[in-house]
C-alpha positions as CSV (number, residue, x, y, z in Angstrom):
1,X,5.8,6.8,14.9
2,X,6.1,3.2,16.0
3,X,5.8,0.5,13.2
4,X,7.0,-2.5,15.3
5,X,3.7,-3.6,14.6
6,X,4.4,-4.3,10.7
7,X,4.8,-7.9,9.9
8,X,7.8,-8.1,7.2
9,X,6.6,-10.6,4.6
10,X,8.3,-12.2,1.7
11,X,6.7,-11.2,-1.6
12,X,4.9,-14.2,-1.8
13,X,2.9,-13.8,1.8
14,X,0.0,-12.2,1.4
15,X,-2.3,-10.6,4.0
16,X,-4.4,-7.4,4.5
17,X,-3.2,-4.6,5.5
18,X,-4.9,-1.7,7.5
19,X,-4.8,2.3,6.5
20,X,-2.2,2.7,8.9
21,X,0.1,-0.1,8.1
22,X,-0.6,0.7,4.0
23,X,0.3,4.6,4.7
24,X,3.7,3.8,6.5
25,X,4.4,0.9,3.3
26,X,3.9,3.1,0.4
27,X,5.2,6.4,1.8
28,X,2.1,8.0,1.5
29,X,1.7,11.4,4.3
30,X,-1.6,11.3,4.7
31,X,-5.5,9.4,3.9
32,X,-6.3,12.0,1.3
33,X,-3.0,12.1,-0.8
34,X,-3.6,7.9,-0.9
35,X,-7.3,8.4,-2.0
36,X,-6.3,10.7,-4.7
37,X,-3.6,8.4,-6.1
38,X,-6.8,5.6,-5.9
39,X,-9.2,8.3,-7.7
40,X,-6.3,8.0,-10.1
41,X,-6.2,4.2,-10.5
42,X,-2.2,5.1,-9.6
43,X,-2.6,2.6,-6.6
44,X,-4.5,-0.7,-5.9
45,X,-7.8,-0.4,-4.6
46,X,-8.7,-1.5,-1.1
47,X,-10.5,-4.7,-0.6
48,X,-13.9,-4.5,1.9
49,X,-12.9,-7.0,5.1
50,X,-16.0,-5.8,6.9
51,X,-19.0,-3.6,6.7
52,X,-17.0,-0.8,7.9
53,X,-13.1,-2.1,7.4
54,X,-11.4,-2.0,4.1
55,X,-7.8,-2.8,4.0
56,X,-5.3,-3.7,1.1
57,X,-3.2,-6.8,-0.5
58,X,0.4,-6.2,0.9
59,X,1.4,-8.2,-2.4
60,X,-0.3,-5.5,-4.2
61,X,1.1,-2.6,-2.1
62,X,4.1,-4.4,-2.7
63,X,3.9,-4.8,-6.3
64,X,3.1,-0.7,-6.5
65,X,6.4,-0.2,-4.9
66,X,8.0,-2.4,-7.0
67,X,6.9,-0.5,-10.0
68,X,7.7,2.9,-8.7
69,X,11.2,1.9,-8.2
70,X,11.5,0.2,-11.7
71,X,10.1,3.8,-12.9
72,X,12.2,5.8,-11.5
73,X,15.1,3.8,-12.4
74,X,14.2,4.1,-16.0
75,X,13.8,7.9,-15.6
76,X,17.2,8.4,-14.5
């Protein structure tokens, strides 16, 4: 898969990201393994751009990631 599409932001930039572009960020496989993690309040919630486009915060993604890497350096 080709991801020369992705912007790369500094943590401060914010802008929204599509499924596609969120999926590749957070390492997610697939729509349904993100949803469940959102069921779960384990990742932010998409933000409604449109009637039928929703999209995320890269900060927020970003922050996520953030955390999961703080976590699993404290789990070690």
């Amino acid at each position: 898969m080709e991801n020369s599409h992705i912007l790369h932001l500094s943590a401060e930039d914010d802008k929204f990201c599509p499924l596609r572009e969120t999926l590749f960020l957070s390492g997610f496989g697939s729509k349904s393994a993100l949803y469940e993690y959102i069921g779960k309040d384990l990742f932010p919630k998409p933000h409604r751009i449109s009637a039928n486009r929703v999209a995320w915060s890269y900060r927020e993604v970003q922050s996520w990631i953030s955390k999961q890497k703080f976590s699993t350096l404290q789990d070690s």
